[in-house]
N, C-alpha and C positions, 0 to 999 in steps of 0.2 A: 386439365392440369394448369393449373395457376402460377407463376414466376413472380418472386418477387423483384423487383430492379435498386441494388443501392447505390448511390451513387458516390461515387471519389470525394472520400471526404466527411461523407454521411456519420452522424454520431449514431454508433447501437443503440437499440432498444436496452429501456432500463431505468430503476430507481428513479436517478435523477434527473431522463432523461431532459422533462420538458423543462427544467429551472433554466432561467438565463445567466447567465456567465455572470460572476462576479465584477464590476465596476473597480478599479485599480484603485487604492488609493492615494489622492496627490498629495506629495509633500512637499511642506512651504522649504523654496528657494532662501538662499544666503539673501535676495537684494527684500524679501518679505519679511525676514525674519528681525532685520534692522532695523525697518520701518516699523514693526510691530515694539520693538525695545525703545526705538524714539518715542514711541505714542507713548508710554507706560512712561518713560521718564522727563515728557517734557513738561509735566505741571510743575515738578520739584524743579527743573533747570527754570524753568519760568518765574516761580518762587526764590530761585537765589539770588538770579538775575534782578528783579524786582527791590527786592528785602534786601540785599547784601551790594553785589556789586556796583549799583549806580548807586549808594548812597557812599560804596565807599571810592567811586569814580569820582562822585562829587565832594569828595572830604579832602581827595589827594589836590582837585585842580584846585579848589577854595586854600590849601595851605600854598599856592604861588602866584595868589591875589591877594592883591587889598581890600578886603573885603570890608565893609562898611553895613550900618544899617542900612545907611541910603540906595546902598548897592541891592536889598530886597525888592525898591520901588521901581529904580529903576534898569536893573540888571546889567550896571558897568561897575566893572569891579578891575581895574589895570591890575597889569602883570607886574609881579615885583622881583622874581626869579625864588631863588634861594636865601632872598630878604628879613622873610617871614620863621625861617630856622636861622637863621644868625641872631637875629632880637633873642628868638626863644633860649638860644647856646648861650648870651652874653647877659642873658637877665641876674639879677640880683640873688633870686630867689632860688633858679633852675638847679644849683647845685645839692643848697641843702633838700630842694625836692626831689631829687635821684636819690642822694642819701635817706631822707625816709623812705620811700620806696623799695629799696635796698635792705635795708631794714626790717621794714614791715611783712617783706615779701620771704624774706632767709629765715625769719623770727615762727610766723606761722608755719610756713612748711615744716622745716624742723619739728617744732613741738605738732601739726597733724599727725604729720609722721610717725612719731613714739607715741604717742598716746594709742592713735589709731592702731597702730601692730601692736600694741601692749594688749585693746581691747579684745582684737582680733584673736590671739594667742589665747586670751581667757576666754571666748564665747567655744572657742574649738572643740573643745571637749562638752560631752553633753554632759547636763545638770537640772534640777529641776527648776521650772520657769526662765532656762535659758532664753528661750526664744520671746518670751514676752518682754523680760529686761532690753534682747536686744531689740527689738522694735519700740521702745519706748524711746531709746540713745538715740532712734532716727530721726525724733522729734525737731533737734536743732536743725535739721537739713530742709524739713520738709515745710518747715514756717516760712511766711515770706520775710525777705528780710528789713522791711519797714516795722512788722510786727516784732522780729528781735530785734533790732535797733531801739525800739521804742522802749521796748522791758528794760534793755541794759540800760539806758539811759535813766532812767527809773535807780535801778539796782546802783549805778554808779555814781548817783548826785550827790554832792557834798556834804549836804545836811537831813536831807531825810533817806540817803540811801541805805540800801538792806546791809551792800557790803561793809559799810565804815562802820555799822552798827554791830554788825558781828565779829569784824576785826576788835572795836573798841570792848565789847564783850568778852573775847578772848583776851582781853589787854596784848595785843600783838603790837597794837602801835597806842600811841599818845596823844592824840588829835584828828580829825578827819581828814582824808586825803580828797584834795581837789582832783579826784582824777581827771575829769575832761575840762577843766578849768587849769591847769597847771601846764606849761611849755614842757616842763621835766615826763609830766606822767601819761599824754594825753597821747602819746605814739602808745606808749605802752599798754593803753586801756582799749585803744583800738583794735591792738593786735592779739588782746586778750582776747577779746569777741569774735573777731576772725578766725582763732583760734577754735572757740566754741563751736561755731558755724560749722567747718571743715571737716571736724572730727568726722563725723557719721559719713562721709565719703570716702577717707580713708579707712574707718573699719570694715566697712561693707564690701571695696574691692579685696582689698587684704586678708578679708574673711575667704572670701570668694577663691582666693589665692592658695590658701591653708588648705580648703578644703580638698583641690584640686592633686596634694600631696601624697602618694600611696603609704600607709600606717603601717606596712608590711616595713618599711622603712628604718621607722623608728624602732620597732620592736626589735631589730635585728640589731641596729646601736644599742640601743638596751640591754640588749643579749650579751655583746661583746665591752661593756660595764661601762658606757659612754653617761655621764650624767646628763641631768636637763641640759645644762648650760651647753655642755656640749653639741648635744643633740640639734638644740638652736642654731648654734653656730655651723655645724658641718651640714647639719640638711636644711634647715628651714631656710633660711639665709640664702645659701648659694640657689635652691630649686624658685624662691621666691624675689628670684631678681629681675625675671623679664618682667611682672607684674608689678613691682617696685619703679621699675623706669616710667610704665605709665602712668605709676599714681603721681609720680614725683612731677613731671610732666606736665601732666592734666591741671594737677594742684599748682604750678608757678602761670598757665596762664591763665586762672581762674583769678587767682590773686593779684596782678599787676594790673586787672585790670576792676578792682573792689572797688565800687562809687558809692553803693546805698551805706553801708555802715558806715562809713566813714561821716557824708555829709549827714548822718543821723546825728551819730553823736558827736561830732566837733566843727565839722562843714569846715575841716583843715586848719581848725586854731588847737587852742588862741596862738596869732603870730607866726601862722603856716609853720606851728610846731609838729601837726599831722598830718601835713602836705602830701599828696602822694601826685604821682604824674595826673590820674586822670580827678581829681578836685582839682589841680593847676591849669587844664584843660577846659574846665567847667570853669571855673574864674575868670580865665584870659575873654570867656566866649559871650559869657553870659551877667558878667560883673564888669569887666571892662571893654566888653564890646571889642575886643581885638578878635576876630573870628577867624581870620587867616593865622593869627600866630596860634589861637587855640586848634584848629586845624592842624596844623604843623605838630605841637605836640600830641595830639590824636594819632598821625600817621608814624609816630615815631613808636609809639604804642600797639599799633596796629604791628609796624615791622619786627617787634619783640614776639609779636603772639605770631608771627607766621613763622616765625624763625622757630621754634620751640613747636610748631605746630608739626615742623616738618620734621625736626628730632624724634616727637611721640610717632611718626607713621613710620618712620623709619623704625621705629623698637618694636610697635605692632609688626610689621612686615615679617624681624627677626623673631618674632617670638611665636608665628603665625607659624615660618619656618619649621623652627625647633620643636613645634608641637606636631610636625611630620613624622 
């Protein structure tokens, strides 16, 4: 008679008896899991660090130096305080160069603005070859803009240009217009092209905007005998406001700070009649060798784009909100 002996503890005979126990899985720690999200995010912080902040560390100290060519050679550059924004406040020129600025900047937005929701509104509804029409409209946005500067420039010469040609062919006017040769016209020609440029960034969020709208919506104004206009006005409008704030937004700091077309087609004449801050910036820096006052109005520029920077993340944030 044979006994078997189990001992305290002993696993039964069975299935699974011989497998070995499962190995726990470890899970990464809060102090692992930080160090893993620094690793992934320290090429971009290295990146802006790099690309943004020390050049614009070095923009802020250079506007409270005197800074000089010779100040390249030999890296003394004395401190002048807040010397450098007093010249800039007290120049000649600084005012009617805010006023173009001002200008230039209210002029575009507005008309991106309505044209863009106008296009917007029209792509909305489908139609045949909608979608090719509007990819073709994206063409202004997507050229670089030495490429459209150089065409407008072309288009708006005073004697061989397309437009005075076809003005004068419509008999609209009576003579050719100096557009970028005239004090009167040359804001106005710039801010045409700006103009142009813009559009397709406004249509394309504002599309983006519409589309987001439930059409269960409308049909039910419809129902209760709301016209277009109205329909406009009570849904489209109010639903497309948080997106409104960041085109408008986006669009004032793209614009205050517009260099390429402008020095294309006028390089801020004739007589800084198309002056805007940053061509005043590029003059002070790079034509009169004033680098600290050109500095100065840089950071003055810069303090416009973070200020407005922080309006748009403030609207995102609310609009991030309300889509809760």
């Amino acid at each position: 008679m044979s006994t078997t002996l189990h001992h305290a503890g002993a696993r039964p005979a069975g299935p699974g008896a011989d497998r070995p126990p499962k190995p726990r899985q470890r899970t990464a720690g809060p102090a692992r899991a930080r160090l893993a999200a620094l690793a992934f995010t320290a090429p971009a912080w290295l990146y802006v660090a790099v690309f943004y902040l020390y050049p614009l560390a070095g923009s802020v100290r250079m506007g409270f130096q005197n800074y000089t060519v010779s100040s390249f050679y030999t890296g003394v550059a004395p401190y002048v305080g807040w010397a450098n924004y007093r010249a800039v406040l007290h120049d000649s020129h600084f005012g009617r160069t805010v006023t173009n600025t001002l200008l230039f900047t209210a002029g575009s937005l507005l008309f991106q603005f309505c044209v863009g929701l106008a296009l917007a509104v029209f792509f909305n509804r489908a139609f045949p070859l909608g979608g090719a029409l509007r990819s073709l409209l994206l063409v202004p946005w997507l050229l670089p803009l030495v490429v459209s500067g150089t065409a407008w420039r072309w288009i708006l010469d005073t004697d061989s240009g397309v437009l005075n040609h076809a003005l004068l062919g419509a008999h609209l006017i009576g003579h050719p217009v100096p557009w970028l040769a005239s004090t009167h016209d040359s804001l106005i020609a710039v801010t045409l092209v700006n103009i142009w440029v813009g559009i397709p960034f406004n249509m394309v969020i504002l599309y983006g905007g519409l589309q987001s709208i439930p059409g269960e919506l409308y049909e039910a104004a419809a129902l209760d005998g709301a016209n277009a206009w109205r329909r406009f006005r009570h849904i489209t409008l109010p639903l497309l406001r948080p997106v409104t704030a960041v085109v408008l937004t986006l669009g004032l700091i793209y614009t205050v700070k517009v260099f390429d077309v402008i020095m294309i087609l006028t390089q801020g004449g004739p007589a800084g009649s198309s002056q805007t801050l940053t061509t005043f910036a590029y003059n002070l820096s790079f034509q009169q060798l004033e680098f600290g006052r050109g500095a100065a109005v840089g950071n003055l520029l810069v303090l416009v784009a973070v200020v407005f920077a922080a309006v748009y993340l403030r609207a995102t944030r609310e609009q991030r909100r309300a889509g809760r």
